[in-house]
C-alpha positions as MATLAB code, in Angstrom:
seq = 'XXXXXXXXXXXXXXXXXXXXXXXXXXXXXXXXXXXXXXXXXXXXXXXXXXXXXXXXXXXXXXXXXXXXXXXXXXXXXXXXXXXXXXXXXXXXXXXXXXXXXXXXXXXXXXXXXXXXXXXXXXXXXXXXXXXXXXXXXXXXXXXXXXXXXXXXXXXXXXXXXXXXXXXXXXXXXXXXXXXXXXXXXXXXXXXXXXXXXXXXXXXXXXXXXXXXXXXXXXXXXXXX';
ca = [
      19.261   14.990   -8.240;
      19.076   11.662   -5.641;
      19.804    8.882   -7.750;
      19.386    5.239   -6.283;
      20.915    2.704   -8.088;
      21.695   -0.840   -6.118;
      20.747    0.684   -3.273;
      23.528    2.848   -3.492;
      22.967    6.651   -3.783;
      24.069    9.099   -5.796;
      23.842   12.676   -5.415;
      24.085   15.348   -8.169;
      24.647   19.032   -7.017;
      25.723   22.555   -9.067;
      29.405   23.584   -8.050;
      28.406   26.014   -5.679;
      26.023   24.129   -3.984;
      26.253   23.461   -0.385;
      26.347   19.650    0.633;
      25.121   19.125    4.344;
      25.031   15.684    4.503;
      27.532   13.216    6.472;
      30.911   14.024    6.032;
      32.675   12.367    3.234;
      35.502    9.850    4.275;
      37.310   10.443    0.441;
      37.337   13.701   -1.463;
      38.681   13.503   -5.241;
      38.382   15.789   -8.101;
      37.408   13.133  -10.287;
      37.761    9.448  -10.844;
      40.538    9.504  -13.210;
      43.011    7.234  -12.343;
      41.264    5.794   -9.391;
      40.101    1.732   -9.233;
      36.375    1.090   -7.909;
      37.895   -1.138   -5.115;
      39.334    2.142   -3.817;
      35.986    3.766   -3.097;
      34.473    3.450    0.249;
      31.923    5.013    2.483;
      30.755    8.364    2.001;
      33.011    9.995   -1.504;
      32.907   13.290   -2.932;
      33.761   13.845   -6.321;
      34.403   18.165   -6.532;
      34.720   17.869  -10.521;
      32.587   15.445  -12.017;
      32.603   14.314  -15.554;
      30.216   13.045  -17.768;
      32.635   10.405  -17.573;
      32.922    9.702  -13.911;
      29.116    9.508  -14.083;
      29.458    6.735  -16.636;
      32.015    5.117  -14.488;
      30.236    5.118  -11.379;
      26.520    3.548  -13.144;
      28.953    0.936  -14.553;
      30.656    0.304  -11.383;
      27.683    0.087   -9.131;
      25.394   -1.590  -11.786;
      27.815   -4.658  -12.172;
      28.432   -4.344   -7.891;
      31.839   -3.335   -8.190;
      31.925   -0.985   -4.926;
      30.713   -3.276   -2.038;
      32.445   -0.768    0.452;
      30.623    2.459   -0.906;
      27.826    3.886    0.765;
      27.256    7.210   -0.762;
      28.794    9.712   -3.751;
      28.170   13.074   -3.535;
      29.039   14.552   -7.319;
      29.391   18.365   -8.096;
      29.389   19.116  -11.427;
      29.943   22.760  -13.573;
      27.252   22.043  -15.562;
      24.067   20.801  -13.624;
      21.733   20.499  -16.053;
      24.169   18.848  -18.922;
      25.373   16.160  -15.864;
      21.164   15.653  -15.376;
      20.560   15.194  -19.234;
      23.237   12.620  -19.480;
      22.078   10.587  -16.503;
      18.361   10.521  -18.168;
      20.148    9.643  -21.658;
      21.053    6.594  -20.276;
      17.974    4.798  -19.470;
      14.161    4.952  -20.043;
      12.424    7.072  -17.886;
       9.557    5.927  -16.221;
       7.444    8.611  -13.706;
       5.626    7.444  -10.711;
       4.317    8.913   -7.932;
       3.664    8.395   -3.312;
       2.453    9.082   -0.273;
       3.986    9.809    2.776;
       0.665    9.560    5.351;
       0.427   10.691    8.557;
      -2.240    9.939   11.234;
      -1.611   11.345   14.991;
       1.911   11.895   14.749;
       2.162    8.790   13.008;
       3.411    7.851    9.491;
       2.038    4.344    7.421;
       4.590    2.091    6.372;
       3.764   -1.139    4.425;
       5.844   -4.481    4.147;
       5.912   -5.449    0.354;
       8.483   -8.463   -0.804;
      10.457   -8.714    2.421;
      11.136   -4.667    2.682;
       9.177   -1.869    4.614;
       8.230    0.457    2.084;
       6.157    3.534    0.845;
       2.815    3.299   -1.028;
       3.457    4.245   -4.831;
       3.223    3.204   -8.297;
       3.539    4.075  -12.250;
       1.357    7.291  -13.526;
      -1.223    6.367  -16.070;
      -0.762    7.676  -19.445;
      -1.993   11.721  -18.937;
      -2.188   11.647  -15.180;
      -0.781   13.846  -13.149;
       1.847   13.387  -10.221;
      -0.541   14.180   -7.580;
      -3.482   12.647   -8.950;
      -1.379    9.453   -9.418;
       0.115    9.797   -5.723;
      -3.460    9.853   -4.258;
      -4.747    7.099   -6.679;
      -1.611    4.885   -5.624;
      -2.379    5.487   -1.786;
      -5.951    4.361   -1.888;
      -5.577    1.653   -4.195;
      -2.466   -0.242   -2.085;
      -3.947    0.916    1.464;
      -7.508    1.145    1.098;
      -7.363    4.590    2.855;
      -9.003    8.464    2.336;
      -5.994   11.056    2.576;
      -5.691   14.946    2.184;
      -2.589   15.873   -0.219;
      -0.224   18.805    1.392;
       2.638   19.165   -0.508;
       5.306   17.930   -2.502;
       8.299   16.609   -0.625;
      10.683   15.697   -2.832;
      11.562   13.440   -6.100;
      13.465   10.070   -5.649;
      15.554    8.694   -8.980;
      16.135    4.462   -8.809;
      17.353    2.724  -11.338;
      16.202   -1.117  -12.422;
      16.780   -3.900  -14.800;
      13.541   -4.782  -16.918;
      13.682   -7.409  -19.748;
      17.010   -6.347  -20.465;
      16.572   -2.707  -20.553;
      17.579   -0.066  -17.955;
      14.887    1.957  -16.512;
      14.999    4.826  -14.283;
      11.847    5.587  -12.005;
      11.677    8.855  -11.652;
       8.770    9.152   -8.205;
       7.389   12.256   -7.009;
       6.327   11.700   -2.964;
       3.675   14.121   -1.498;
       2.713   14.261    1.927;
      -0.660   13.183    3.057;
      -2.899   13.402    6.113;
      -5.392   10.217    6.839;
      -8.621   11.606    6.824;
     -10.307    7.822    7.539;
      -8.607    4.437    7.729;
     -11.353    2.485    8.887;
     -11.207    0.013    5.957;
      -7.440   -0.342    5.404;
      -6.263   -3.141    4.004;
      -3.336   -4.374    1.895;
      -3.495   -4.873   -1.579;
      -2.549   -8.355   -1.586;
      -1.936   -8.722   -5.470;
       0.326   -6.252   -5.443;
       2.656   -8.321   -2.563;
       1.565   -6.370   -0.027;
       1.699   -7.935    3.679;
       0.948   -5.610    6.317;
       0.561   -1.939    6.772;
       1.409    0.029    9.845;
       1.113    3.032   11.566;
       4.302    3.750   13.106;
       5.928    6.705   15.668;
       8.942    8.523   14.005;
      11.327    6.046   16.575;
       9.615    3.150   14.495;
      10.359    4.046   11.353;
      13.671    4.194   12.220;
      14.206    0.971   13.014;
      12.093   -0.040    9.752;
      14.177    1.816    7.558;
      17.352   -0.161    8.349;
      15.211   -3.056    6.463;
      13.727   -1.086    3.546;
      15.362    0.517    0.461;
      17.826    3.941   -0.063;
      15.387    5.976   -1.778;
      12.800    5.030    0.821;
      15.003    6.571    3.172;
      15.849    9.872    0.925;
      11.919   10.485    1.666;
      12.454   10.705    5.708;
      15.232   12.198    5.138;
      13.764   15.016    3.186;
      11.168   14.968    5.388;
      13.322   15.664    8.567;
      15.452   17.983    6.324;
      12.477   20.518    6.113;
      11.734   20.067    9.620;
      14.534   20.954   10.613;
      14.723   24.282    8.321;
      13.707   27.733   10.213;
];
């Protein structure tokens, strides 16, 4: 489970499930005993609790752990550490599109970030009827759906109560742009095609779980 809150990230995995992402500066069994001033960079937590969990949505939601960058929690129980994540807010279920045209992927710049077309499923739509709705309505564009890539988890404040977006992102192929255009209304600026090098640089001014998608996406590249 890749859980964004603050623009932090969070990371759920079983026990005995391999981790193969940067190497973490701190390795505890748990939080017990530790202060959230004490976390920093990249943490793994071997044993986590229910409780740690708590900890760490309190800590990050009230921006206790300026230094962190990353906590990677492995938990006995998978599915009981899930549950209790979800128990804690409203879930909401969106869906995207990452597009590609020519070796090239579309990147729009919405409220001062570069980010990924998507939006909120309509009541008894599904996720990749939503995705491809989403991408034509914010980028006036035709696409192909491949596959699923992966699901993103962010968390927000809305009138007081905590939501968590759960998005599933597809993968899409351009089939014809030649009437993009932004969806102003929905603060849309610009939308670009950009090289793989681009996007790089784009991400360092875009969101976490923005990010998770590219890096899912070079994750499966990189498989054999």
């Amino acid at each position: 489970m890749n859980l964004y809150i603050n623009d932090k990230y969070i990371r759920i995995l079983k026990s005995d499930e391999s981790y193969s992402g940067p190497v973490p500066e701190q390795v505890f069994d748990s939080l017990t005993g530790l202060k959230a001033a004490q976390l920093k960079g990249n943490v793994l937590l071997t044993q986590s609790s229910d409780i740690d969990l708590q900890t760490l949505l309190g800590w990050i939601e009230y921006k206790k752990l300026p230094g962190l960058d990353a906590v990677i929690c492995q938990t006995k129980d998978y599915e009981k550490s899930k549950s209790f994540i979800k128990s804690q807010f409203r879930i909401v279920k969106a869906a995207g599109g990452l597009v590609a045209k020519d070796g090239r992927f579309l990147m729009m710049f919405r409220l001062g970030k570069w980010d990924l077309p998507k939006g909120k499923l309509d009541k008894g739509e599904k996720t990749k009827d939503a995705a491809i709705r989403e991408v034509k309505e914010e980028c006036s564009i035709e696409v192909e759906l491949q596959d699923k890539l992966c699901t993103t988890w962010h968390t927000y404040i809305q009138e007081g109560r905590r939501i968590l977006k759960k998005t599933s992102w597809y993968t899409m192929v351009c089939t014809d742009d030649s009437h993009m255009e932004p969806q102003y209304v929905e603060h849309i600026d610009e939308l670009r095609w950009m090289t793989a090098a681009e996007c790089d640089i784009a991400l360092k001014n875009s969101y976490r779980s923005i990010q998770g998608v590219f890096d899912a996406l070079k994750a499966r590249r990189a498989t054999p």
